[in-house]
Structure formats: C-alpha cells, structure tokens
N, C-alpha and C positions, 0 to 999 in steps of 0.2 A: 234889593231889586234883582230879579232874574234876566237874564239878558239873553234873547234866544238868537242860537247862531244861524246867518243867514245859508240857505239852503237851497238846491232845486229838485223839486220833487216831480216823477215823474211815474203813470200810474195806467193799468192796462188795465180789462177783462174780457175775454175771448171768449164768444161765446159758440161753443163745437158745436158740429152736428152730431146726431145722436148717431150713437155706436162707434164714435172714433174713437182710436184707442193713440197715445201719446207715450213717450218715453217718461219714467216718471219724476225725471229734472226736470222736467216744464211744469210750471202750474198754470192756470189759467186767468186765476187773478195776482197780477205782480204791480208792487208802491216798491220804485228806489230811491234814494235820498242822496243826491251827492254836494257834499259841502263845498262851498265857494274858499278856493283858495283855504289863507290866514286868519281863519276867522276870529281872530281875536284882533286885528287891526282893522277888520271891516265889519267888527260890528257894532261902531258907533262913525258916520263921514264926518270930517273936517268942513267944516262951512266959510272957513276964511280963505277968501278969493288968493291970499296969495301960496296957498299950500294948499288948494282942493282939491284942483287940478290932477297935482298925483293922486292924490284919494280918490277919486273919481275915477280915472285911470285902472287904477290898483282895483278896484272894483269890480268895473266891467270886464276887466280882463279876466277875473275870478268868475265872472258870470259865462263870458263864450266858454270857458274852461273846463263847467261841468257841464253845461251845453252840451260840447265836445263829449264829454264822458258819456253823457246820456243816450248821444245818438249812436255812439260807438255799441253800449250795452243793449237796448232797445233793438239796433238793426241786427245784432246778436241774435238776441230770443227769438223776435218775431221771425228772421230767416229760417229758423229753427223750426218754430211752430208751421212755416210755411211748408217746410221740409216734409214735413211728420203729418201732415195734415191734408197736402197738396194731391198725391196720389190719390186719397177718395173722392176728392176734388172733382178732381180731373175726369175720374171714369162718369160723376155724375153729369158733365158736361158732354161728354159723349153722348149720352143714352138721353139727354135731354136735346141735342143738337139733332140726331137720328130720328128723335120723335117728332118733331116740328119737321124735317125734311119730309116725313111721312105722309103727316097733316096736308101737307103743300100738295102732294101727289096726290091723295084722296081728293080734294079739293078741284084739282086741273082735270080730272077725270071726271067727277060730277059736272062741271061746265061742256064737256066735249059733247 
C-alpha cells in the first residue's frame, strides 16, 4: 500500500495583457507543494482519545506551517509580478481615467 504524504498545494495562472514583457523567473502558471511538517508521523492520526490530542495538535500545527510557507512564497511572486507588470498597468489607468474625464466634458457641453 502507498501511503501518500499529506501536503498543501497551492496553484496560480496569471493571465497578461498582451505585450507585457516579464523577467524570465516569473512564469505565469505556478503549482507549489509544501509538506506538512514529519510527514511520516502524520500520515496515518491516532484515533485514541487518550493520545490524539497531540496527534491532532502535531498536525494542525504542520498545517498553519506550510500555510505560513505558502503565503510567505505566493506574496513573493505575486509582488513581483505586481512589480513587473504594474507600470503598464498603471499608464493604462491614466489614459483610461483621462478618457472618461473627457467623455464628461463632451457631455456637460452638449446639455449647455
């Protein structure tokens, strides 16, 4: 019997605007795996009430702990991609904020 070790897997894909260009350590679709703890003592719990407790324990703790990992890596990347990505971002919110101000002015003029 194969015993598979408990895990938490955590899994992006970012989808660019066209013509962004990115550093090429970012990829766009990223799966990470980060293992719970010892995973040889938590991959079968103790179900006897007077010993589960730490198993149970032992567990979740292993669980916030790649949690923890996860969000540590995840807020990594994606700040990164934010980084890398933000600037074009940014100027299209301009030239779309500036157009809609326009609109506005066209508009208050047509009613005068």
């Amino acid at each position: 019997m194969t015993m598979v070790k408990p895990t938490v897997t955590a899994s992006y894909t970012l989808r660019l605007p066209a013509g962004t260009e990115h550093p090429p350590s970012l990829t766009p679709t990223v799966t990470h795996t980060f293992p719970l703890g010892n995973s040889s003592s938590l991959g079968t719990l103790d179900l006897d009430p007077s010993t589960a407790s730490a198993d149970v324990r032992e567990y979740y703790d292993s669980v916030r702990a790649a949690i923890a990992a996860a969000r540590i890596k995840l807020g990594e990347e994606l700040t990164a991609w934010r980084d890398a990505v933000g600037n074009g971002e940014a100027g299209k919110e301009r030239k779309l904020k500036a157009a809609k101000e326009e609109d506005e002015e066209d508009e208050d003029e047509g009613e005068a």
